[in-house]
C-alpha positions as CSV (number, residue, x, y, z in Angstrom):
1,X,-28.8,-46.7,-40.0
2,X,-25.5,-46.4,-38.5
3,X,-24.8,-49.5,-37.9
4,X,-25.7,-50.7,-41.1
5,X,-23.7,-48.4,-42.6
6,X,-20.8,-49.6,-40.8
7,X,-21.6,-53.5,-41.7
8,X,-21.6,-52.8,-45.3
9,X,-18.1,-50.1,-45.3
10,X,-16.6,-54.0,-43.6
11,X,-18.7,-56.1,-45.8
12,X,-18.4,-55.0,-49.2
13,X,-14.8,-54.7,-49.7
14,X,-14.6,-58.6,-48.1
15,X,-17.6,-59.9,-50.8
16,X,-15.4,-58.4,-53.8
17,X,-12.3,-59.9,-52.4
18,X,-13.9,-63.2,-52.0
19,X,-15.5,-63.4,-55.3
20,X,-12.2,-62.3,-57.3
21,X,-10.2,-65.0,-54.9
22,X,-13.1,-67.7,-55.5
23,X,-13.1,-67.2,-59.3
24,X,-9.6,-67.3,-59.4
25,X,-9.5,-70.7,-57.6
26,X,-12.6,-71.9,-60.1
27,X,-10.3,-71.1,-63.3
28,X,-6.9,-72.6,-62.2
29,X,-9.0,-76.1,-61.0
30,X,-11.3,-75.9,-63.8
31,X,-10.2,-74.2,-66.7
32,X,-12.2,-76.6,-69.6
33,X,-15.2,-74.7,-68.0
34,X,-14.1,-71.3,-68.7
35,X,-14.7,-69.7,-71.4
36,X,-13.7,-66.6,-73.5
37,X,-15.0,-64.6,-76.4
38,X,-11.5,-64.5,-77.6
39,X,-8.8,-67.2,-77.9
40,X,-5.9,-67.3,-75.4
41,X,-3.1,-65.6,-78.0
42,X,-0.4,-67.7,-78.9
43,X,3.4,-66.6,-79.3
44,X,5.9,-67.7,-81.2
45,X,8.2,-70.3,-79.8
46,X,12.1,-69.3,-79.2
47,X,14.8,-71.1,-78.5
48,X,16.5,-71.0,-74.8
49,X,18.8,-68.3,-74.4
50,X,22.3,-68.7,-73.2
51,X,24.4,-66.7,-70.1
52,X,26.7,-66.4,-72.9
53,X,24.6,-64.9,-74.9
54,X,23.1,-62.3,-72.5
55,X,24.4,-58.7,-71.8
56,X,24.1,-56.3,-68.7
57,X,23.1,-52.7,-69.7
58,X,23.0,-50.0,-67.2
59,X,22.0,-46.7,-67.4
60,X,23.4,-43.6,-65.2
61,X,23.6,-40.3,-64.5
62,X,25.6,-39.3,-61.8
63,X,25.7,-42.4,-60.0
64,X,29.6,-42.3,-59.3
65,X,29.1,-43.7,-55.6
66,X,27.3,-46.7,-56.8
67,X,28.1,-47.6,-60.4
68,X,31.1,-49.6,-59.3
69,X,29.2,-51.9,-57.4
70,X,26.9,-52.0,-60.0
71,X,28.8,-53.2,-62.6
72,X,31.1,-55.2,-60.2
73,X,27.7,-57.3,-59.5
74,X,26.3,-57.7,-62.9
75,X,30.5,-59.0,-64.0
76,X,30.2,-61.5,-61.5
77,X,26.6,-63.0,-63.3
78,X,28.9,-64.0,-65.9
79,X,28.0,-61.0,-68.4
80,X,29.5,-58.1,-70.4
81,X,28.6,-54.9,-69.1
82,X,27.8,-51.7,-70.9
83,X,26.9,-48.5,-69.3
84,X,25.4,-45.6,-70.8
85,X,26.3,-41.9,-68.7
86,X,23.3,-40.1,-69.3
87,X,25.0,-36.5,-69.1
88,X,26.3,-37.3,-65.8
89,X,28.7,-34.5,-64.6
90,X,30.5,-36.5,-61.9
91,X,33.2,-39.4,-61.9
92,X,30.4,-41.8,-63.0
93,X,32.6,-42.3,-66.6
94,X,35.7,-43.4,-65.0
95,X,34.5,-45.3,-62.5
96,X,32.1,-47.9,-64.6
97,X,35.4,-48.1,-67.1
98,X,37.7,-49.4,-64.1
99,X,35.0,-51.8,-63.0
100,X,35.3,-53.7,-65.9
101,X,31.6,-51.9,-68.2
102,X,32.4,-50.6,-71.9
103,X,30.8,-46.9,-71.2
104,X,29.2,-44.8,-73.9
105,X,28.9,-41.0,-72.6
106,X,26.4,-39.0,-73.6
107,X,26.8,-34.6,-73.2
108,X,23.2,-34.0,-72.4
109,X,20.7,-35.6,-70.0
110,X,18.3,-37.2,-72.4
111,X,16.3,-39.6,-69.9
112,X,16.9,-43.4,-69.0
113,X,14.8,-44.8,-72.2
114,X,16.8,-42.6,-74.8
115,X,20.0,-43.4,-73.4
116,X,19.2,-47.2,-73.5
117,X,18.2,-46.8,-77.0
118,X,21.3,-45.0,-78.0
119,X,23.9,-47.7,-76.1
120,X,21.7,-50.6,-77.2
121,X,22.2,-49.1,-80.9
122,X,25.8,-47.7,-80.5
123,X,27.0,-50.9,-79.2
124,X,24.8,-53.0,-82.0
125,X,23.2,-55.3,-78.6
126,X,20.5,-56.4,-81.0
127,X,22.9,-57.9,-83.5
128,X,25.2,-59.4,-81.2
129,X,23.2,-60.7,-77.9
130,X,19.9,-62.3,-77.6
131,X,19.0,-61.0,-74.2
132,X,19.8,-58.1,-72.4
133,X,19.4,-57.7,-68.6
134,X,18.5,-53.5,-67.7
135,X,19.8,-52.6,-64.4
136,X,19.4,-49.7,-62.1
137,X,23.3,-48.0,-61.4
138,X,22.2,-48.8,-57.8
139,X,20.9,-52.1,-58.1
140,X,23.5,-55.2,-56.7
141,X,21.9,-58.5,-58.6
142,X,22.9,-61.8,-57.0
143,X,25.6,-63.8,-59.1
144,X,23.2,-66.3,-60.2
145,X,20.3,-63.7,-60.9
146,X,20.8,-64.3,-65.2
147,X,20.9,-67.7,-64.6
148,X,17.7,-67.5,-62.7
149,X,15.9,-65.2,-65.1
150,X,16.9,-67.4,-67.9
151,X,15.6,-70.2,-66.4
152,X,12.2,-68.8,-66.9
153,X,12.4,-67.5,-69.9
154,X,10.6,-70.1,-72.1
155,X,9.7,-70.4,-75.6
156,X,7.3,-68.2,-75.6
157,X,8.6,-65.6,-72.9
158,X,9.9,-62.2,-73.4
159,X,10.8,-60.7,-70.5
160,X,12.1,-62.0,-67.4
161,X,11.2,-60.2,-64.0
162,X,13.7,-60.4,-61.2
163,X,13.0,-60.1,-57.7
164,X,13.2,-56.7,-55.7
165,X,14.8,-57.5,-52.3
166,X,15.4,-53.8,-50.3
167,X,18.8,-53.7,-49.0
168,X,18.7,-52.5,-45.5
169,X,22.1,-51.9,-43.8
170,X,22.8,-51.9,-40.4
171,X,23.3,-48.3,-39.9
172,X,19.6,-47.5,-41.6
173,X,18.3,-50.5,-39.0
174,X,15.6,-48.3,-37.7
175,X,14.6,-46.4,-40.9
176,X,10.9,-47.2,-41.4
177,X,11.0,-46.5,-44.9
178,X,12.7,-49.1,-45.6
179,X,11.0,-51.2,-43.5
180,X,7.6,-50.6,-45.1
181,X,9.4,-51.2,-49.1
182,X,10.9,-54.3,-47.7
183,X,7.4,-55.4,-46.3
184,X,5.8,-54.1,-49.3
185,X,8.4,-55.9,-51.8
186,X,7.7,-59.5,-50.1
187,X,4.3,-59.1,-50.0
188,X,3.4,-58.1,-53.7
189,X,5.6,-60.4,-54.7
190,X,4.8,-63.2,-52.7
191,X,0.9,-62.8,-54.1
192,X,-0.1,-60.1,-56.8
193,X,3.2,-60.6,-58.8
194,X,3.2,-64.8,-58.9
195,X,-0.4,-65.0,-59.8
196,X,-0.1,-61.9,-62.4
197,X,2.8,-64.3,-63.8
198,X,0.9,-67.9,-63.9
199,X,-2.2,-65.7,-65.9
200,X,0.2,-63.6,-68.3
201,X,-1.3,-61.0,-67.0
202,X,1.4,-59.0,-65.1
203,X,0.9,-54.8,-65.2
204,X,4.3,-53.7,-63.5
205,X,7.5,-55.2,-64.0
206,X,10.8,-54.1,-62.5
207,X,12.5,-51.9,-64.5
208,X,15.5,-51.7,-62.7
209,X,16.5,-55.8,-62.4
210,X,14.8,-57.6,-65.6
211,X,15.8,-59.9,-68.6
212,X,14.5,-58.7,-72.2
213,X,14.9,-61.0,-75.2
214,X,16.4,-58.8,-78.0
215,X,13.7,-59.3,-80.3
216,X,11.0,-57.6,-77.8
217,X,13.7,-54.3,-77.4
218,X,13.9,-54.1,-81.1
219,X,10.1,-53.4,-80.9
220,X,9.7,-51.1,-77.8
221,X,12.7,-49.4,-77.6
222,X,12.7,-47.2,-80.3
223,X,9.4,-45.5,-79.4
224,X,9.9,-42.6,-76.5
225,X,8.1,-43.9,-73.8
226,X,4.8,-41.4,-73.2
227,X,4.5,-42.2,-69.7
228,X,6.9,-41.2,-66.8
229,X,7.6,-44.6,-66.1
230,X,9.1,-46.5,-69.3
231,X,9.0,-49.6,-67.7
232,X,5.5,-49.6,-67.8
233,X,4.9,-48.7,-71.3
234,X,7.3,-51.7,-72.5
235,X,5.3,-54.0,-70.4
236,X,1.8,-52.6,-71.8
237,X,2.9,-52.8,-75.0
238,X,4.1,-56.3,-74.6
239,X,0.5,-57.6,-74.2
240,X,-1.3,-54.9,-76.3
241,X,1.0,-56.2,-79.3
242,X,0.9,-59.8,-77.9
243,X,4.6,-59.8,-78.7
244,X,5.0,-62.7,-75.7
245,X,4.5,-63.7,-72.2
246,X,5.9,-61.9,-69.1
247,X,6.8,-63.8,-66.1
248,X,8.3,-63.8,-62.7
249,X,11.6,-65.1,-61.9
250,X,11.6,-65.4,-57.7
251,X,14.7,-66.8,-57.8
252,X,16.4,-64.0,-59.7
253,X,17.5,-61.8,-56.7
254,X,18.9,-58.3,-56.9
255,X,19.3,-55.9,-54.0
256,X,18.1,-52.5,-54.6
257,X,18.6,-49.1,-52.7
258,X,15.0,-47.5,-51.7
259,X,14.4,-43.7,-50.5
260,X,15.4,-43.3,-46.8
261,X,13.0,-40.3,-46.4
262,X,9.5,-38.9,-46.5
263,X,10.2,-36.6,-49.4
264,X,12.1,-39.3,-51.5
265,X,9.6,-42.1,-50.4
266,X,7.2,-40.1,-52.1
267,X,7.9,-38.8,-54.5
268,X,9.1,-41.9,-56.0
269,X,5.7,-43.4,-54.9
270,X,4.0,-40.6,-56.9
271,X,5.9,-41.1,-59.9
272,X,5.7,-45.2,-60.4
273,X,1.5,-44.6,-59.3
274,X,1.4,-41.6,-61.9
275,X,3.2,-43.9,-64.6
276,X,0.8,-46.3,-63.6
277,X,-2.5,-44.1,-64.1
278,X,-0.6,-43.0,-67.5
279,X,-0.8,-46.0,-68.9
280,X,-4.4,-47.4,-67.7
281,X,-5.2,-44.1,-69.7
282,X,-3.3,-44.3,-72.4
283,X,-3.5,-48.0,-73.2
284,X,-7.2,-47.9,-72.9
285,X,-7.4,-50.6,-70.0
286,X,-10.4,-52.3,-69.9
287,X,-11.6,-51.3,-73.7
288,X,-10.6,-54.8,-74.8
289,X,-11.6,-58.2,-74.6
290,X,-8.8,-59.7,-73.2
291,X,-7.6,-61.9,-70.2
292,X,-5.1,-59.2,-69.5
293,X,-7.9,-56.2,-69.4
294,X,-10.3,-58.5,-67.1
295,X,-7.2,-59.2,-64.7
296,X,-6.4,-55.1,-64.8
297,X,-9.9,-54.3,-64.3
298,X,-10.2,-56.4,-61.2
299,X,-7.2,-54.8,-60.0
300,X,-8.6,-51.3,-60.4
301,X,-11.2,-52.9,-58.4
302,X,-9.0,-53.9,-55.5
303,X,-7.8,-50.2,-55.4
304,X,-10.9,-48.8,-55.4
305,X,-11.4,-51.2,-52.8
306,X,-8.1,-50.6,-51.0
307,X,-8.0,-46.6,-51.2
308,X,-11.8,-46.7,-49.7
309,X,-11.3,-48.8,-46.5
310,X,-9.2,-46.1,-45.2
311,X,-11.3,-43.3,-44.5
312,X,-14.1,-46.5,-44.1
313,X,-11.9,-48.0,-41.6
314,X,-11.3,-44.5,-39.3
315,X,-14.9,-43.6,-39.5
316,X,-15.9,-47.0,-38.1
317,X,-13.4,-46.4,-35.4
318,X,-14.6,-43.0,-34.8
319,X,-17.9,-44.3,-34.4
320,X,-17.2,-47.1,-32.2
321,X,-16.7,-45.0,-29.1
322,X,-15.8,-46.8,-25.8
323,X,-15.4,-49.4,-28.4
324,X,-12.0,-47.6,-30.4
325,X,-9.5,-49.6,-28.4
326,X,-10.5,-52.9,-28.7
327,X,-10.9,-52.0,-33.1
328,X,-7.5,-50.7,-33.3
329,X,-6.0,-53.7,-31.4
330,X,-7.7,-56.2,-33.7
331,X,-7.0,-54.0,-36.7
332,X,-3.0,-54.2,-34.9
333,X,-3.0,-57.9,-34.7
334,X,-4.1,-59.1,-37.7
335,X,-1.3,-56.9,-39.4
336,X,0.9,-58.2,-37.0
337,X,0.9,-61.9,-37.7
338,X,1.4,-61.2,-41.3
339,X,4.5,-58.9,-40.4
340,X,6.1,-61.7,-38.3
341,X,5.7,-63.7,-41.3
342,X,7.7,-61.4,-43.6
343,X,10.2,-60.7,-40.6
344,X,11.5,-64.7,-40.7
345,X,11.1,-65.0,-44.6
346,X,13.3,-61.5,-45.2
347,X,15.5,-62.2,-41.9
348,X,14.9,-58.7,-40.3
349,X,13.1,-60.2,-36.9
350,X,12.6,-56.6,-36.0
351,X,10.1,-55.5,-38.7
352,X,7.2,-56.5,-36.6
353,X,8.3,-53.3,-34.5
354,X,7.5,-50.8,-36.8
355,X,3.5,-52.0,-36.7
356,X,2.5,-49.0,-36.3
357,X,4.5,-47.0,-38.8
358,X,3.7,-49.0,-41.6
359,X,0.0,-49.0,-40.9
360,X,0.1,-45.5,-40.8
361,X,2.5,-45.4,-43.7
362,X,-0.1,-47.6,-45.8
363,X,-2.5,-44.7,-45.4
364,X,-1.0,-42.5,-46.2
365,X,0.2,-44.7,-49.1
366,X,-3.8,-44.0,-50.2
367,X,-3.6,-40.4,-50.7
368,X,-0.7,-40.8,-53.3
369,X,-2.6,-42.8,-55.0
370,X,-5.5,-40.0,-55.1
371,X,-2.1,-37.9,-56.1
372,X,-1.1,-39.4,-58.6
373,X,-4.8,-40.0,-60.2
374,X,-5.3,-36.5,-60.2
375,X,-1.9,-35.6,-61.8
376,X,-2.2,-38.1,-64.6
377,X,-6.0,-36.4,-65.7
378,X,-3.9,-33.2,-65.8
379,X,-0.7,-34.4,-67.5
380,X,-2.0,-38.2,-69.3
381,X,1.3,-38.1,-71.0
382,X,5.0,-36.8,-71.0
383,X,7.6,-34.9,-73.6
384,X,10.4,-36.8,-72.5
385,X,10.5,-39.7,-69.8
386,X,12.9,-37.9,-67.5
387,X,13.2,-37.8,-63.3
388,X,15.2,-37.5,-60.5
389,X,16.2,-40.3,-58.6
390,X,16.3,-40.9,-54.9
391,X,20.0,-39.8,-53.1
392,X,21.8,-42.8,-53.0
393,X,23.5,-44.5,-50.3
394,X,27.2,-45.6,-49.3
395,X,27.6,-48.9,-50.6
396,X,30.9,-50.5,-49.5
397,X,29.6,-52.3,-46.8
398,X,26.9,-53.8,-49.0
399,X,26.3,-57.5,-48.7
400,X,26.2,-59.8,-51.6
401,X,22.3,-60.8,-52.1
């Protein structure tokens, strides 16, 4: 009984994987056999958008230490900045001004989304630009990241998604928080992200490096995003409303600061998963007959899936006995490989060294997710989008991406 039980905690999760990989791979050879009860929707063609005609936005709130670098980044793309202070009480103002950004400052703290919807008003970005790119105060984009996203923002696209690339500083060469968000950045985006972006099917997006077309942030911007992630509502909303496609710019690079400790690791974690949740909920994921609902629901899957083989995984370890060694080295080495991988692509060679940490970081990654599942049936929806961010880090040693 045992031993079956341990066959099929191993066996199951690799049958679902295979079938979702398999019909994958049968619909991108063969799509004339496919079928859906509902037509692919079609989106309204619009012409190519211009560097020229594309504008960096940035919201802050006391982000004085990295703002400058901010905007100093997004200048050199080749765009006009504007940044809106979102109540900040530091030198934030002054600072955006004499890096080159046209700042609107607002007295209260009224969230990230409501303070892009007042600077995008206030400064008339609809009337005058045709794209905007929204940046994160602390993100660095690479000087040809608009020129990237552009290039991928067809006819038919909407919104541009750059790509996250952790900065990790010398000093912080040892942090393995950073070490598991620059592992865990190049792998989603080396496989969920690009298929999510060949199916139009992509669920998260990166709010704090992508391209909007101006005709998308007329529609989405106005409403106060219900969730605690806004990002996630726009993109949601995007295919609900079949406004246009969303797709993956890899070229598009922008460095971005990630939390340096436990507490910040997760509580960011918590917050992007509960945003997440939010909007399964809230858009009724799975309720609709859509390509976009069958991709989401075989993602639930995978997380089901994924939070499961933990606790399935350590009991069939527990049970093994004299056997435990010989489990946790092949579970070690198979993990390994995949980190040497990512170590040459990223250029940290030493991220295979912290094996173990992010093994035991990725489960304990699976009780967030039970977190933030159980904090989105007791609060399915926010008042106001509004958080704390991470502490920042020094960044005049930063590197250009």
């Amino acid at each position: 009984m045992i031993r079956a039980a341990m066959i099929a905690a191993l066996l199951v999760p690799a049958v679902i994987v295979c079938c979702v990989v398999a019909g994958l791979a049968y619909g991108w050879l063969r799509p004339e056999r496919v079928r859906g009860r509902h037509a692919t929707p079609t989106f309204p063609s619009r012409p190519a958008v211009t560097v020229g005609e594309t504008v960096a936005l940035i919201a802050c709130r006391n982000g004085a230490g990295s703002i400058t670098d901010a905007v100093t980044a997004a200048r050199s793309a080749g765009v006009e900045v504007f940044v809106v202070s979102d109540g900040s009480t530091d030198d934030t103002v002054a600072r955006a001004q004499a890096a080159g950004a046209t700042v609107l400052a607002l007295a209260d703290n009224v969230g990230k989304p409501a303070a892009l919807l007042r600077a995008y008003e206030h400064f008339g970005l609809g009337r005058r630009f045709r794209a905007v790119a929204i940046l994160d105060d602390d993100v660095r984009i690479a000087p040809d990241f608009v020129d990237r996203a552009l290039a991928q923002l067809g006819p038919e696209a909407v919104i541009s998604v750059g790509r996250n690339v952790t900065w990790w500083p010398h000093e912080r060469r040892w942090n393995p928080w950073l070490a598991n968000r620059a592992y865990g950045y190049w792998n989603y985006q080396l496989i969920v992200r690009r298929i999510q972006s060949a199916f139009n099917v992509m669920n998260c997006i990166s709010g704090s490096n992508s391209v909007y077309r101006t005709e998308l942030l007329d529609e989405v911007l106005p409403t106060e995003p219900p969730y605690i992630v806004d990002d996630t509502y726009w993109v949601l909303e995007t295919h609900r409303r079949e406004l246009g496609r969303v797709v993956y710019a890899p070229e598009a690079v922008a460095l971005l600061q990630d939390p340096v400790t436990f507490r910040d690791w997760y509580r960011q974690n918590l917050r992007w998963l509960w945003g997440t949740f939010q909007g399964v909920a809230g858009h009724r994921v799975g309720r609709h007959a859509t390509r976009f609902d069958y991709a989401y629901v075989l993602l639930i899957c995978h997380w089901l899936v994924y939070v499961l083989s933990g606790p399935a995984t350590l009991w069939v370890l527990v049970l093994a006995g004299p056997g435990v060694v010989r489990g946790v080295l092949l579970l070690l080495v198979g993990q390994a490989g995949w980190l040497l991988v990512a170590g040459w692509r990223l250029g940290h060679r030493r991220l295979v060294l912290f094996l173990p940490l992010i093994v035991a970081i990725d489960f304990l990654y699976r009780i967030v997710m039970v977190h933030a599942l159980i904090r989105t049936i007791r609060q399915p929806v926010v008042a106001r989008c509004v958080w704390t961010s991470p502490g920042r880090l020094a960044v005049s040693a930063r590197p250009a991406p």
